[in-house]
C-alpha positions in Angstrom: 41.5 -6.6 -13.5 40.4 -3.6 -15.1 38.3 -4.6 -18.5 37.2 -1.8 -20.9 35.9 -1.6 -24.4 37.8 1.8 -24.5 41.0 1.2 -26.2 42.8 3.3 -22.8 41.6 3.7 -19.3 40.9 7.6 -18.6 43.5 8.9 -15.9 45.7 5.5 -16.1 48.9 5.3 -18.8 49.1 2.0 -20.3 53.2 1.2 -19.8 53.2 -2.1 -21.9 51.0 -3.6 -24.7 50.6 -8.2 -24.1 49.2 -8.8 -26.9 45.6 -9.7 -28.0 43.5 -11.9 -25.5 40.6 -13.7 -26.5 37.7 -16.1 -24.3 34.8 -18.7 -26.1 32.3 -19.9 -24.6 30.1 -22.3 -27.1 26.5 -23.6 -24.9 24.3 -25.5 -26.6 20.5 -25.2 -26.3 18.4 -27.5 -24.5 15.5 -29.2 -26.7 12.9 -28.0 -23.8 14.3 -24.7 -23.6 13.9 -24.4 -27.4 9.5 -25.4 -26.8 9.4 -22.6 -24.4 11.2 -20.0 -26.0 9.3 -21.2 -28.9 6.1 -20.6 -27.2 7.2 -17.1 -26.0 7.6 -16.4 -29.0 3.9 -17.1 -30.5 2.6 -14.9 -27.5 5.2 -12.6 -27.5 7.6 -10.9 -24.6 11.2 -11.7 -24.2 12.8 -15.2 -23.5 14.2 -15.3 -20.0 16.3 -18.8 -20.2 17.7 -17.7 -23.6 18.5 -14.2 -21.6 20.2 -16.4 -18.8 22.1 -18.6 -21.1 23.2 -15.7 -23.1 24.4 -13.8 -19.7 26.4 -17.7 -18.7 27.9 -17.8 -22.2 28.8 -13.6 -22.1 30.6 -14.4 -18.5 32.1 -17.8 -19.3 33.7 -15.9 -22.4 35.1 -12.8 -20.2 36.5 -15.0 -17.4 38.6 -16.7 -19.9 39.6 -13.7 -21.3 40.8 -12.3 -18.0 42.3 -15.7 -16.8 44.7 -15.6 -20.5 45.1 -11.7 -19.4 46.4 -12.5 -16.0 48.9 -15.2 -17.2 50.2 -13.1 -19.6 51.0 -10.7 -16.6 48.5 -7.3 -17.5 46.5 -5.7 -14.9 44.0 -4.7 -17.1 42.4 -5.4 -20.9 41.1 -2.6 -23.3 39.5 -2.5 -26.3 37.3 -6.1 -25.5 34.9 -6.9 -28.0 31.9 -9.6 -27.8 30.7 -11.2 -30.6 27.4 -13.6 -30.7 27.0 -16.5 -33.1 25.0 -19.5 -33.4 26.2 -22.4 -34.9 25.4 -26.2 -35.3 23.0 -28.1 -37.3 20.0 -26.4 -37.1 21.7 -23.8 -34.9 21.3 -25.6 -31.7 24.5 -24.3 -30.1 25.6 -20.5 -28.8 29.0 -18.8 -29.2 30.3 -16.1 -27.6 33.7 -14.8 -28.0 35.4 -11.7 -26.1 38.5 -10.3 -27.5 40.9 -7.5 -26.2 44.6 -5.9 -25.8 46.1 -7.6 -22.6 48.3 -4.6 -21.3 49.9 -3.3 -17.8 48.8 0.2 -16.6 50.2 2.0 -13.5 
């Protein structure tokens, strides 16, 4: 399965357009998770388990994608698109959502 955020695929020809394809993934965020991010982010530097839980959500959200692309019958999905939200009371839970044209190429 070809995935692009190109809206075609250079030297293929798209021969049939399946419609738009989308994927969620919502994690929420573990309360000791939250204390060490937290605490990385008084002494500065980058989070690694928010990094990791972003990357889970990010391919959680593309599988689905792909697995609603493949029963729709396309070989390939163009134009994808992530988004990244947090949501929840006191925005303790992560959303990512991939989007894209399902479509057949030769």
């Amino acid at each position: 399965m070809i995935i692009t955020t190109t809206p075609s695929i250079e030297g293929r020809r798209i021969v049939r357009y399946l419609g738009v394809k989308t994927g969620e993934a919502i994690l929420g965020a573990n309360v000791f998770k939250d204390l060490f991010a937290g605490i990385r982010d008084i002494v500065g530097g980058r989070s690694a388990t928010y990094e990791k839980e972003l990357l889970r959500a990010r391919v959680i959200a593309l599988r689905e994608l792909v697995v609603g692309a493949q029963a729709a019958g396309a070989n390939a999905v163009v134009g994808v698109d992530l988004d990244y939200e947090v949501l929840g009371q006191g925005n303790g839970m992560l959303m990512v959502s991939a989007s894209g044209t399902a479509v057949v190429v030769e």
